[in-house]
ROKOLBA-647937 format. One record per residue (C-alpha): residue in one letter; x, y, z. Coordinates in steps of 0.05 Angstrom, whole numbers, plus 5000, padded with zeros to 4 digits. Example, Ala and Ser with C-alpha at 12.3 -4.5 7.8 and 13.67 -1.06 7.14 Angstrom:
// ROKOLBA-647937
A524649105156 S527349795143 
***
This chain:
// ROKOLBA-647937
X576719218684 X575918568651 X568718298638 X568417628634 X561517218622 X557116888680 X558216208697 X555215618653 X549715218672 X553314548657 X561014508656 X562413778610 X568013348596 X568312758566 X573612198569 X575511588523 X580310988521 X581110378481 X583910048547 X587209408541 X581709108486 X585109128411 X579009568377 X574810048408 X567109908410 X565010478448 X561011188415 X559711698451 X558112388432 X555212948477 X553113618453 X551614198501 X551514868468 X556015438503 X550315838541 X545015378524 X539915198578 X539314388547 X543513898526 X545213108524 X548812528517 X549211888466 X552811328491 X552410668454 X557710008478 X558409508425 X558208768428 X559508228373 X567708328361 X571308758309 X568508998249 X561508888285 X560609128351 X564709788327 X560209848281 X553109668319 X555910318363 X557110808318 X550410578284 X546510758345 X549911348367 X549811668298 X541611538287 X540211808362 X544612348355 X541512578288 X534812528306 X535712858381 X538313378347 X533113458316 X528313518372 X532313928410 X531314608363 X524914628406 X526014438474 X520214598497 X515814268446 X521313618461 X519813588542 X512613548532 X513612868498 X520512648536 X519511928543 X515511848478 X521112158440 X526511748467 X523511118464 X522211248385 X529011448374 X531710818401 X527110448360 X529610748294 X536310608319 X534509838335 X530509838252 X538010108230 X541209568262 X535509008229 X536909278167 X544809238172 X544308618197 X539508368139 X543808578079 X550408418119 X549507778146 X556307718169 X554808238229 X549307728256 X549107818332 X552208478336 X549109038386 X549909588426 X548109938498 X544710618488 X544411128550 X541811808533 X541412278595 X538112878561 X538413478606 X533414198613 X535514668662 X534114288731 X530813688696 X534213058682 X530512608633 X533711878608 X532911358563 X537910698577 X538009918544 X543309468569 X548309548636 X551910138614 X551510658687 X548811348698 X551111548756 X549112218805 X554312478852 X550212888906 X553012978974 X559112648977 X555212018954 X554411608889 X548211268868 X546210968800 X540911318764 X539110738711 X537010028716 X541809518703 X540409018638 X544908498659 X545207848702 X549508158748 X542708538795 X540507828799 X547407518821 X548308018879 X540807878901 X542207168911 X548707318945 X544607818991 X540607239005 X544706789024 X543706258971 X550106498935 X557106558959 X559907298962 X566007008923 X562206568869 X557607168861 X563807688852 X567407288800 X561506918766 X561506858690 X554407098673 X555107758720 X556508168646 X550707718610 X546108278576 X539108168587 X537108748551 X540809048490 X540109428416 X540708848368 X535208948314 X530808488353 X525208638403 X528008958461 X526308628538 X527509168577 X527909968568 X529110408620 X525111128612 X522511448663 X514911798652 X518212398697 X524512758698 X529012738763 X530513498790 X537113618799 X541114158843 X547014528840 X553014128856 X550313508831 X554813208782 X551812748727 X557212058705 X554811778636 X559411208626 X560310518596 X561009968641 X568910058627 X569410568680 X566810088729 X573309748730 X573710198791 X569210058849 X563710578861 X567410778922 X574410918877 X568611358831 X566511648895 X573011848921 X575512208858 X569512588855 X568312808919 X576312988916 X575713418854 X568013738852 X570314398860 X575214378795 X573214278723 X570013748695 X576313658647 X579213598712 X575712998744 X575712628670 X583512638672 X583612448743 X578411788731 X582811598665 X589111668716 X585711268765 X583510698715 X591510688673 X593810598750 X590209908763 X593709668688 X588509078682 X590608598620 X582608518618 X580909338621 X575409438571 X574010018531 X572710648565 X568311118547 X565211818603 X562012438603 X562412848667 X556813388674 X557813868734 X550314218749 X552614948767 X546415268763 X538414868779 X534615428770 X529415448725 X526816058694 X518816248679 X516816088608 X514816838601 X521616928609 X524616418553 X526516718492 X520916608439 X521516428358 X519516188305 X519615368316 X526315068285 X523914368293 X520313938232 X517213398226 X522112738196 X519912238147 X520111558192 X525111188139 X531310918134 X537511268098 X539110748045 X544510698002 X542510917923 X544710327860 X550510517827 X548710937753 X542311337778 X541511767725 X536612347741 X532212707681 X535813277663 X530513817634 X530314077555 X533314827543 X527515267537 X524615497471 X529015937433 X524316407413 X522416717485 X520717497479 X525418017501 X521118327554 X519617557584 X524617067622 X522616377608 X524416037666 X525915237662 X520814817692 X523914327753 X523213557733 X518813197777 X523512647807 X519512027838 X523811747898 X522311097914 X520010998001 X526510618030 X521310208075 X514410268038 X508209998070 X507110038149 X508109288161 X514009128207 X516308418216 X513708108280 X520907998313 X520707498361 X526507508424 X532207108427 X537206858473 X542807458483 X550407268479 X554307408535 X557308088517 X564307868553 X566307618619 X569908108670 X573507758729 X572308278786 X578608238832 
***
């Protein structure tokens, strides 16, 4: 008899490509212990070119990530301040970006999307700034989750009015014109909902950079209702087929995580495991870089006449370390005018 282990709760898969751009600019990163009951995903798309957008992605990703992780040794403790947590860790990601962009002045402008889907048993839970999707499969149907931070809402409500042209709508230039973004400046528009959205079994969660919508919503659709029942590695392979097949000279990076919902039960908190807390509280400061030639004080030997039937131990030096961001002030940052990100010519 072979035993073999119950079915996850969440079967995930991520997919990436660099697609026909010459750098890559998106992060992603999604962590989702074997047999754990939570998980999530960081998914940051850069803007501002190479050596800059890269790098405004791997910036956010890498200070949500951290700090998620964080929260997440105490799930519980984490859910009953959702929205307040993710908002604050996208607001130490947009201070690491000010202060990159302060003592590198060359990667003025740079930025990145951020969409977090942060998942507990049955409960779905998001943060999102910028246009990049998060997308639920339920029913043979796909719907976006997530607001869109870009001009192109706006663009299809004038078409749907009437006072734009179907065509010049499709193909205008400001339809991928961020009105919303991570750029170390004050931030428009955040999406974060106060309550989570319950999901079932079946459901399949897309978290994805707005290079997967190189494929229409109904192409999406129809390779996911085709493959639900396989694995998640599965469907990624079969979306990254689907997307080398069109071989657009404009295809922009690429960047998915595919989360199949097997089980939406949720147990009694009697019945969760119980222990001591593995979460702590983080100083709110920047990791800095430390001046070349710190020398710390390196303590004296201990007295040479110490009695046998004694150990002298070596007092510690006390080692003052200097607040990478000292005093509570912030600088008032005013907005600005967002760059257009790129232009995609929808066929």
């Amino acid at each position: 008899m072979i035993w073999r282990s119950r079915e996850p709760r969440y079967d995930v898969a991520s997919g990436i490509s660099q697609g026909a751009r010459d750098y890559q600019e998106d992060a992603i990163t999604a962590d989702f212990p074997v047999g754990a009951e939570a998980g999530f995903v960081v998914l940051a798309d850069g803007m501002g070119g190479h050596a800059a957008g890269d790098v405004a992605s791997k910036i956010v990703l890498t200070e949500v990530f951290s700090e998620l992780k964080f929260h997440f040794a105490d799930v519980d403790a984490f859910e009953t301040r959702a929205p307040e947590i993710l908002r604050s860790v996208a607001d130490l990601a947009n201070d690491t970006l000010r202060q990159h962009t302060r003592s590198h002045p060359e990667t003025e402008g740079m930025g990145a999307t951020l969409v977090v889907p942060a998942l507990i048993e049955n409960r779905l839970w998001w943060i999102s700034i910028g246009d990049s999707p998060l997308f639920l499969f339920r029913n043979g149907k796909l719907s976006q989750l997530n607001e869109d931070h870009s001009m192109a809402p706006q663009i299809d409500f004038m078409v749907k009015s009437g006072l734009m042209d179907p065509q010049v709508g499709a193909n205008h230039p400001d339809r991928n014109c961020l009105i919303s973004v991570l750029m170390g400046t004050r931030v428009p528009k955040i999406d974060c909902p106060v309550k989570p959205f319950e999901l079932k079994a079946g459901d399949i969660v897309v978290c994805a950079s707005d290079g997967l919508q190189f494929l229409t919503n109904a192409q999406i659709e129809k390779v996911l209702a085709k493959y639900r029942k396989t694995r998640s590695t599965e469907i990624a392979e079969r979306l990254l087929d689907e997307l080398l097949r069109l071989d657009d000279p404009d295809q922009d990076n690429i960047s998915f995580t595919i989360i199949k919902v097997n089980d939406a039960s949720v147990r009694a908190k009697e019945e969760r495991p119980r222990g001591p807390s593995m979460a702590v509280a983080r100083p709110r400061r920047l990791t800095t870089v430390a001046p070349e030639h710190v020398v710390l004080p390196v303590p004296k030997p201990a007295p040479a006449q110490v009695p046998q039937a004694a150990v002298a131990r070596t007092p510690r030096p006390v080692v003052h370390v200097q607040e990478s961001n000292p005093g509570a002030s912030v600088d008032d940052l005013s907005a600005v005018r967002l760059r257009p990100r790129r232009v995609t010519v929808i066929k």
